[in-house]
C-alpha atoms as an extended CHARMM CRD file, in Angstrom:
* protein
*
       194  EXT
         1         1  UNK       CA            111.3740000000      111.5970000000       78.4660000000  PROA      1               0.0000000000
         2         2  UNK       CA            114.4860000000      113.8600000000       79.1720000000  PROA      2               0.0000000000
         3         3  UNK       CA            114.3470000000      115.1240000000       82.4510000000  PROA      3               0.0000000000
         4         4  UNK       CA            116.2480000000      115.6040000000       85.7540000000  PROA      4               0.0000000000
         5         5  UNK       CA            116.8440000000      112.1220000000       86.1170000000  PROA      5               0.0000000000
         6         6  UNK       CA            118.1510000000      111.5090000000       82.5980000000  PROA      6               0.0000000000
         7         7  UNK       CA            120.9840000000      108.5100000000       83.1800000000  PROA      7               0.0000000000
         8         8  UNK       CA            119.8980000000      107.3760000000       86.7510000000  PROA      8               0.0000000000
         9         9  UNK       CA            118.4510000000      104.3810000000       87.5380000000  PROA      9               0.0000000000
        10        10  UNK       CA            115.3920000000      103.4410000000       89.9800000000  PROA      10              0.0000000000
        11        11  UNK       CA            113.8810000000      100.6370000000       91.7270000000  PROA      11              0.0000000000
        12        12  UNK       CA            109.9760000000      101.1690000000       93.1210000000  PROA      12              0.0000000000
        13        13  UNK       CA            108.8630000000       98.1310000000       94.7480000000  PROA      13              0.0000000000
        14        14  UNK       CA            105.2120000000       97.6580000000       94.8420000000  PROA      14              0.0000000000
        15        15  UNK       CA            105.1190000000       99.2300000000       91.2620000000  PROA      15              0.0000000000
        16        16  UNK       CA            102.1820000000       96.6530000000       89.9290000000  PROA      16              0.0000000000
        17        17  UNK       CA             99.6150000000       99.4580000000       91.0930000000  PROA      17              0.0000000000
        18        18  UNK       CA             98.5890000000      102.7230000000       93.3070000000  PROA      18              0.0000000000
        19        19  UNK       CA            101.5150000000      104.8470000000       94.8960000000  PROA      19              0.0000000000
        20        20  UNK       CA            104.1240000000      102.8260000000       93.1600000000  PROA      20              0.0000000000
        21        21  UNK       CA            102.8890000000      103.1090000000       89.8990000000  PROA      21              0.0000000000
        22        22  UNK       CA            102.5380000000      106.9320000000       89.9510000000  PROA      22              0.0000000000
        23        23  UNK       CA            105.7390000000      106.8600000000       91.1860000000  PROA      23              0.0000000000
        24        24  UNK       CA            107.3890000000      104.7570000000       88.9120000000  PROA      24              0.0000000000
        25        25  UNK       CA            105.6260000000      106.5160000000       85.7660000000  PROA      25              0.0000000000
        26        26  UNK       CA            107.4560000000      110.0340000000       87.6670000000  PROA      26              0.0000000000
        27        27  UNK       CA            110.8400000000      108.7070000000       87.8030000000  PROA      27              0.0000000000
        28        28  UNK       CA            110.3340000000      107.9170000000       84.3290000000  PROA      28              0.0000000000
        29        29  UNK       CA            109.0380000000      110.9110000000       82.7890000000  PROA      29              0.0000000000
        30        30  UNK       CA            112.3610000000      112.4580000000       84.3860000000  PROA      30              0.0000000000
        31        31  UNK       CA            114.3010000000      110.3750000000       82.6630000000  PROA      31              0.0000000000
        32        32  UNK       CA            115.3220000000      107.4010000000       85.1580000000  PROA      32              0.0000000000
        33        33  UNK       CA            115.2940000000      103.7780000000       84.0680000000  PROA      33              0.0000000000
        34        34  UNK       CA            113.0340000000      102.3660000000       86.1080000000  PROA      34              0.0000000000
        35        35  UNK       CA            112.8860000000       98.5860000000       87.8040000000  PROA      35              0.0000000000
        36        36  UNK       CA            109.5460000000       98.0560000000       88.0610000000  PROA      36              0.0000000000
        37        37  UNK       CA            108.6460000000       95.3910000000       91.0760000000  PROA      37              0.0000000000
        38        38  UNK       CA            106.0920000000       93.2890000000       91.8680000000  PROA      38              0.0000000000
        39        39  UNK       CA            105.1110000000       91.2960000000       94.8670000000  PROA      39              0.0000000000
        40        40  UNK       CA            102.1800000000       88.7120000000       93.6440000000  PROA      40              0.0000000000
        41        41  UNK       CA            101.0170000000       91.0900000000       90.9030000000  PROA      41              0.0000000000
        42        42  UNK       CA            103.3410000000       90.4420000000       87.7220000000  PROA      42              0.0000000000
        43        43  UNK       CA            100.5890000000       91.7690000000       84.8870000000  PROA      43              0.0000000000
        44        44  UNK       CA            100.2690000000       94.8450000000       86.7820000000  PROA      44              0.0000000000
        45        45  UNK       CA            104.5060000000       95.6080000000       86.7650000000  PROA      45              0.0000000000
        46        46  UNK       CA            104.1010000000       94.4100000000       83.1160000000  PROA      46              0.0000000000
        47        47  UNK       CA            101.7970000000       97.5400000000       82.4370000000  PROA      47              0.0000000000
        48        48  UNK       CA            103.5740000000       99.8770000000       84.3860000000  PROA      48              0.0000000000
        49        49  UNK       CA            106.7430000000       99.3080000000       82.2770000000  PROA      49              0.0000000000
        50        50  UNK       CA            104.6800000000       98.9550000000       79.0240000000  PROA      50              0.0000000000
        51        51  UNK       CA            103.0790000000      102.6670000000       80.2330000000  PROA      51              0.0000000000
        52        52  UNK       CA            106.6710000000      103.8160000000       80.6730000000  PROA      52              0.0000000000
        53        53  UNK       CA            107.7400000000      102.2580000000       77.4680000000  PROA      53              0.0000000000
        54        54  UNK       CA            104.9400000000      103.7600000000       75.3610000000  PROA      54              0.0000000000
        55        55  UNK       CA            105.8590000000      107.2590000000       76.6200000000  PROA      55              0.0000000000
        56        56  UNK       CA            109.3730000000      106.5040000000       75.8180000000  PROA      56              0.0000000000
        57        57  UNK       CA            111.0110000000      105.9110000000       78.3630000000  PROA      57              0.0000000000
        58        58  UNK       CA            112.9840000000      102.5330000000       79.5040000000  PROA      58              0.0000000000
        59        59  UNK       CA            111.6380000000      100.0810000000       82.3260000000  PROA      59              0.0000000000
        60        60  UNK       CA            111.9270000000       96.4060000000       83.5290000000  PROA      60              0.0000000000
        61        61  UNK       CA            109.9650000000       94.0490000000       85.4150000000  PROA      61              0.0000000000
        62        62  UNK       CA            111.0730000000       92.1070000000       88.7000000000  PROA      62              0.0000000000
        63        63  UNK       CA            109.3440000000       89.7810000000       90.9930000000  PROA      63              0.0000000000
        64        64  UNK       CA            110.1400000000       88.6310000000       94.6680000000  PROA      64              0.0000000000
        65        65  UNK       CA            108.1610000000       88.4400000000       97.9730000000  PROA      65              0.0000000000
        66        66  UNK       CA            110.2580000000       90.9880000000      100.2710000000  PROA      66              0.0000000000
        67        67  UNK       CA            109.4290000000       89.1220000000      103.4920000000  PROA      67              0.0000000000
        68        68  UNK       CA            111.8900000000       86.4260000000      101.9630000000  PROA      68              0.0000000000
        69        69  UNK       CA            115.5780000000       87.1080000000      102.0730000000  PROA      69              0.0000000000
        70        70  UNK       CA            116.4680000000       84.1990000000       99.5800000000  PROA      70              0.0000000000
        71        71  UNK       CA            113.9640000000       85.9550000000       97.2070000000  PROA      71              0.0000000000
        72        72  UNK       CA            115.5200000000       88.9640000000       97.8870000000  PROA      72              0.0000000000
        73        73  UNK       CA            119.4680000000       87.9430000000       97.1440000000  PROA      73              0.0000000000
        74        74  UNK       CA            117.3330000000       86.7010000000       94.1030000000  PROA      74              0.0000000000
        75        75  UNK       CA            115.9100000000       90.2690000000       93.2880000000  PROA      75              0.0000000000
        76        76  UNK       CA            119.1040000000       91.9030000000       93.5420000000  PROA      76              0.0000000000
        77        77  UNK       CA            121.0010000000       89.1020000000       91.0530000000  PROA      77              0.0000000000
        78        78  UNK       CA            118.3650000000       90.1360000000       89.0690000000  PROA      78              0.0000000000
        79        79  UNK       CA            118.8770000000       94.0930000000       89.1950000000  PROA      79              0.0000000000
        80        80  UNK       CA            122.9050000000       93.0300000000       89.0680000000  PROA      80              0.0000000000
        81        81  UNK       CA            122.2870000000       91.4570000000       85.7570000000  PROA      81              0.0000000000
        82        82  UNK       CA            119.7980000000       93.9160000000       84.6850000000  PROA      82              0.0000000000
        83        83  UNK       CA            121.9580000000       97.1760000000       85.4990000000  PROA      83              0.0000000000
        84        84  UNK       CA            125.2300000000       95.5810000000       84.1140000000  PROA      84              0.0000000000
        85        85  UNK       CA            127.4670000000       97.0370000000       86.4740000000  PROA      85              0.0000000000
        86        86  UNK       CA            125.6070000000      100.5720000000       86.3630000000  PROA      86              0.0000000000
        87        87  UNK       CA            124.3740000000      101.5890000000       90.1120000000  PROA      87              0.0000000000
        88        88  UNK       CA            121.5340000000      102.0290000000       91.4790000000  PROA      88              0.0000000000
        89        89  UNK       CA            120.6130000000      105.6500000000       92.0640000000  PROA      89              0.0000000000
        90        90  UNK       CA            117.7310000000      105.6400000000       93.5810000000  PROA      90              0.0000000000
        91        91  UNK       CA            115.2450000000      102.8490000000       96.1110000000  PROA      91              0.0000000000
        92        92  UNK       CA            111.5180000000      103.4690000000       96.1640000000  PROA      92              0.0000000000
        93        93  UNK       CA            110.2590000000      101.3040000000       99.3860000000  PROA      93              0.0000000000
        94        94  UNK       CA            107.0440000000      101.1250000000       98.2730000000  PROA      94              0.0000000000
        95        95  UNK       CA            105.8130000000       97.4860000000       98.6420000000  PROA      95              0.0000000000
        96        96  UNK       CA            103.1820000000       96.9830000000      101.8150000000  PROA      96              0.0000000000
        97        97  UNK       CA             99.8870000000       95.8890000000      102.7320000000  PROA      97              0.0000000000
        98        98  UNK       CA             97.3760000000       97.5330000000      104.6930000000  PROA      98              0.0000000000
        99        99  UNK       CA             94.2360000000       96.9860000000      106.5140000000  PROA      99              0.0000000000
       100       100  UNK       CA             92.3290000000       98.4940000000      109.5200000000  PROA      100             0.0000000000
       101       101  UNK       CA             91.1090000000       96.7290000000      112.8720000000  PROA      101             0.0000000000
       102       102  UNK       CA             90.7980000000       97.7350000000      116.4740000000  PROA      102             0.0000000000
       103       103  UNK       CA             93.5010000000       96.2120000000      118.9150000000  PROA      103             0.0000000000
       104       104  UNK       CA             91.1940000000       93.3390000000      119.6610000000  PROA      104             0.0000000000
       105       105  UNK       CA             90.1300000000       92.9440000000      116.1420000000  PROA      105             0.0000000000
       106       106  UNK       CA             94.3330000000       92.0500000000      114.5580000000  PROA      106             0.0000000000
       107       107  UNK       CA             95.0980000000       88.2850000000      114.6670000000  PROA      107             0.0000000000
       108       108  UNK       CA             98.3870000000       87.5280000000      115.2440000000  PROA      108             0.0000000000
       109       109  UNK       CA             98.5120000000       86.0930000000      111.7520000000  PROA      109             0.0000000000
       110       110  UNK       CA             97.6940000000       89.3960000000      109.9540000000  PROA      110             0.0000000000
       111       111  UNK       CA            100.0750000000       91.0330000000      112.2640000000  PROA      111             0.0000000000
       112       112  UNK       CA            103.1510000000       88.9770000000      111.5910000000  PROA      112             0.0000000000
       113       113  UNK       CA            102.1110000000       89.5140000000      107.9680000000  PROA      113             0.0000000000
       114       114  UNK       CA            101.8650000000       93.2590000000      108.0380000000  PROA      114             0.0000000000
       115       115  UNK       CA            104.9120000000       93.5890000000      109.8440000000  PROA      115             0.0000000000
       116       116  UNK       CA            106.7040000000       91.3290000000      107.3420000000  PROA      116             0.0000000000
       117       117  UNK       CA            105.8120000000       93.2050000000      104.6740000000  PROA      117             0.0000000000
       118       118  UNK       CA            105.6130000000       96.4080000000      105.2910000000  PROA      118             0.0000000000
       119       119  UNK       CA            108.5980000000       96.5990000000      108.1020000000  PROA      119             0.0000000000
       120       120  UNK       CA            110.9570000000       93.8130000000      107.3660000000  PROA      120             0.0000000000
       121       121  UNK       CA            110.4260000000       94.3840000000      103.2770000000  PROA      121             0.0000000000
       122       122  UNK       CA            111.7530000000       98.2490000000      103.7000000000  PROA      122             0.0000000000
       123       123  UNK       CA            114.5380000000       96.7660000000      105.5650000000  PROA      123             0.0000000000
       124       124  UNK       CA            115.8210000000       93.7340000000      104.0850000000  PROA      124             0.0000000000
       125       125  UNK       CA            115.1390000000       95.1210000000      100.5880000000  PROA      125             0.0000000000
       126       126  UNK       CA            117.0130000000       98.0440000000      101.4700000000  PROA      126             0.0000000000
       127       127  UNK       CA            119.8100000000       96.2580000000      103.4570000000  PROA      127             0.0000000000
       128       128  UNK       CA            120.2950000000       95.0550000000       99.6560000000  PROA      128             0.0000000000
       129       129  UNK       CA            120.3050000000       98.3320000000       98.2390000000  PROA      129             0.0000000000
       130       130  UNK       CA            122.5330000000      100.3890000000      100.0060000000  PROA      130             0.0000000000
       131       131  UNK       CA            125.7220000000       98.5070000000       99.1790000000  PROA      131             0.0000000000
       132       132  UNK       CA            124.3410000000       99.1560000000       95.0350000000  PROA      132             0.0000000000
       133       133  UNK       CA            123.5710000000      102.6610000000       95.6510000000  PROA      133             0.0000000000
       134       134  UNK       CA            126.4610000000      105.5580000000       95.1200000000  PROA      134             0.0000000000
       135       135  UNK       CA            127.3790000000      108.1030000000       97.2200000000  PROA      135             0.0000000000
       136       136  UNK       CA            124.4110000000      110.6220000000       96.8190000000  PROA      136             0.0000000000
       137       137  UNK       CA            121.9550000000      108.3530000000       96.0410000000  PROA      137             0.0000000000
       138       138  UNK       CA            118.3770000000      108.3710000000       97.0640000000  PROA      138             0.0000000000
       139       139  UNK       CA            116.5470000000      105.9090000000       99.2780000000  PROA      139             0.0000000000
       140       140  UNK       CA            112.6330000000      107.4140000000       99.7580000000  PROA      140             0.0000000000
       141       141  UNK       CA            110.1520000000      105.2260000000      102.0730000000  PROA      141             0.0000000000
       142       142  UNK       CA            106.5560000000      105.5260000000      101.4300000000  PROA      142             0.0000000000
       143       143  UNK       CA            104.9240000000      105.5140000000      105.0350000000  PROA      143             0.0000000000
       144       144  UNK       CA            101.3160000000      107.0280000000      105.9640000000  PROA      144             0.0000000000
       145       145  UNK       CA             99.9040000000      109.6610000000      108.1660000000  PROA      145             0.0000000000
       146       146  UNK       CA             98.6370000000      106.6530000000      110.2480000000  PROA      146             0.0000000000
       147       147  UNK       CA            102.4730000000      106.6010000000      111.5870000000  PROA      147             0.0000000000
       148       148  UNK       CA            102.1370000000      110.3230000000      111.9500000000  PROA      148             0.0000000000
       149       149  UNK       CA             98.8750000000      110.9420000000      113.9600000000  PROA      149             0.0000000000
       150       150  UNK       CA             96.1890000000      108.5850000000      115.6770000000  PROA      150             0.0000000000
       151       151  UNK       CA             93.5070000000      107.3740000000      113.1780000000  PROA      151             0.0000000000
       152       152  UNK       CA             90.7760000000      105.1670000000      114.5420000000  PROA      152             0.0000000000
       153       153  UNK       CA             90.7400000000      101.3820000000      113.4940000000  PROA      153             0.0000000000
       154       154  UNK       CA             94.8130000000      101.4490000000      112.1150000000  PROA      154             0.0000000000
       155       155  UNK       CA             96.4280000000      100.1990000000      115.5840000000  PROA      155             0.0000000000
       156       156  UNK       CA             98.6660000000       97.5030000000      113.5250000000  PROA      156             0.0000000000
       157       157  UNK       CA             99.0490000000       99.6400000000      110.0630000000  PROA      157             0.0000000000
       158       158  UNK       CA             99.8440000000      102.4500000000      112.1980000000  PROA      158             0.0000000000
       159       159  UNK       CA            102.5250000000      100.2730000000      113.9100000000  PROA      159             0.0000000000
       160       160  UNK       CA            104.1710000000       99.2300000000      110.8510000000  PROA      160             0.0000000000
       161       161  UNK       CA            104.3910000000      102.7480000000      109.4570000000  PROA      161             0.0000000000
       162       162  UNK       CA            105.4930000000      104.4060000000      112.8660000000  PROA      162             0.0000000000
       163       163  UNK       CA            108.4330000000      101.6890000000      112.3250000000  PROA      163             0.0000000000
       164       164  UNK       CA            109.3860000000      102.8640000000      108.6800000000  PROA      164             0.0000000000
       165       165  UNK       CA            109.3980000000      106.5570000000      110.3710000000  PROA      165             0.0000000000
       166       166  UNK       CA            111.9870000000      105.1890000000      112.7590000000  PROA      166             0.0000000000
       167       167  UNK       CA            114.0270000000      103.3170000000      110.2100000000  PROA      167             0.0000000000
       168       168  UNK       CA            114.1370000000      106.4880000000      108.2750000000  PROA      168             0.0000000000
       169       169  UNK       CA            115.2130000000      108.4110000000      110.6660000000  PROA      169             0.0000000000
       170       170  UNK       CA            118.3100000000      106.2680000000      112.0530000000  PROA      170             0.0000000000
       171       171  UNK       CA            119.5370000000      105.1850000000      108.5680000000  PROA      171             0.0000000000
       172       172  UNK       CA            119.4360000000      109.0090000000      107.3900000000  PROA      172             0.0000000000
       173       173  UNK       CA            122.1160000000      109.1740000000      110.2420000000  PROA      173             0.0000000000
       174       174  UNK       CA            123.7560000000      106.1200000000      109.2020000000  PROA      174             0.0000000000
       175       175  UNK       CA            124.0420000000      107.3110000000      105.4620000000  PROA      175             0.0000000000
       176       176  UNK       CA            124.2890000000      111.0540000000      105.7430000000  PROA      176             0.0000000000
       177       177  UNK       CA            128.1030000000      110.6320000000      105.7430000000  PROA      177             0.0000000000
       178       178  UNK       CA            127.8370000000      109.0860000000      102.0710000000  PROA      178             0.0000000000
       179       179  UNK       CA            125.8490000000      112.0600000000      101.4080000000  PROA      179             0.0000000000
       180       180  UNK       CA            123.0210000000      109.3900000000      101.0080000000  PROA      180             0.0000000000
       181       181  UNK       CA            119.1180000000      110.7050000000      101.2050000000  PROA      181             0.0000000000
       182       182  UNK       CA            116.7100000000      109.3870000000      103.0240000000  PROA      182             0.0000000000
       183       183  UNK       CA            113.2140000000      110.3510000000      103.4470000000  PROA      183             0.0000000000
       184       184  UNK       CA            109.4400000000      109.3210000000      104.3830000000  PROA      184             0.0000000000
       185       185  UNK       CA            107.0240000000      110.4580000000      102.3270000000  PROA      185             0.0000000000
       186       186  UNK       CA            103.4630000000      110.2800000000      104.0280000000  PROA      186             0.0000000000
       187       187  UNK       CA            100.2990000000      109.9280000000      102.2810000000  PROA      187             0.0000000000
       188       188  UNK       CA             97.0190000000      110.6860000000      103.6630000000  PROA      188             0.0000000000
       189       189  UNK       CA             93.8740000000      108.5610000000      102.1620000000  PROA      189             0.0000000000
       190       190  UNK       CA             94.7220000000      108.3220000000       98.0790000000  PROA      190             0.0000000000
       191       191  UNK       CA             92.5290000000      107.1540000000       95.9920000000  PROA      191             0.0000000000
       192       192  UNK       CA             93.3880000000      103.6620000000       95.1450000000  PROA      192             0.0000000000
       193       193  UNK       CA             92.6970000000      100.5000000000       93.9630000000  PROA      193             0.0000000000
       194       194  UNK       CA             94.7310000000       99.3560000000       97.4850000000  PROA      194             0.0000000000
């Protein structure tokens, strides 16, 4: 697995299954150790690594619930101790939950938990990151044409990825001077298990 990426190191959160896993099993194949995360789905990081592993590359598993900031400090100990004073190259915001409903269909309960995943996740998870990551690192948030363009029965989704646009955008400005990337990427409907 000598690629591109040979020597840099990557962390995908959500990398148990879908989007993250393809992603992770990328970085990978282009050389990148990859930190393979998990939310609430541990076996499913375990077999993305043990993919990555039996193709010969190197991965690792963490766990922690990014709505938590104590779980978080927790992750990044982890990554600390994993990376051994190595940085971290590149942050795959990957981790969210979805779900469809009208405006008068989304309790508040599903709301707060959308938006704590998929908004507050991307930022507190990166708000971590960014003081690991090197000048000209890479910091790529997976949003969704939802945030992009009206799509009937997304109103909350929708919300949550229009935010991650937004977050993008300002901490591309914020970072630019480190010569820091940042970019959306925005999937349409992919077929997944999610």
């Amino acid at each position: 697995m000598i690629g591109a990426l040979e020597g840099k190191t990557a962390l995908v959160t959500g990398a148990s299954r879908g989007i993250g896993k393809a992603i992770a099993l990328r970085l990978a194949r282009d050389g990148a150790f990859v930190l393979c995360h998990y939310g609430q789905r541990r076996e499913g990081a375990e077999a993305t690594a043990a993919e990555i592993g039996e193709a010969g590359g190197k991965a690792a598993v963490l766990g922690g619930d990014v709505r938590n900031s104590a779980e978080i400090g927790k992750l990044f100990a982890e990554v600390d101790g994993i990376l051994a004073g190595r940085p971290l190259d590149i942050l795959v915001n990957n981790a969210g939950i979805g779900g469809g409903g009208t405006l008068n269909e989304v309790s508040e309960e599903y709301l707060d938990s959308l938006l704590a995943t998929n908004v507050k996740g991307t930022f507190l998870v990166t708000q971590q990151a960014v003081t690991r990551i090197p000048d000209g690192g890479r910091i790529i948030n997976i949003s969704s044409m939802v945030g992009l363009a009206a799509y009937p029965g997304t109103i909350a989704y929708a919300l949550s990825k229009a935010a991650v646009n937004s977050f993008t955008r300002s901490l591309a400005a914020d970072l630019g001077k480190r010569g820091i990337t940042v970019n959306a990427v925005a999937p349409g409907a992919t077929d997944t298990d999610f």
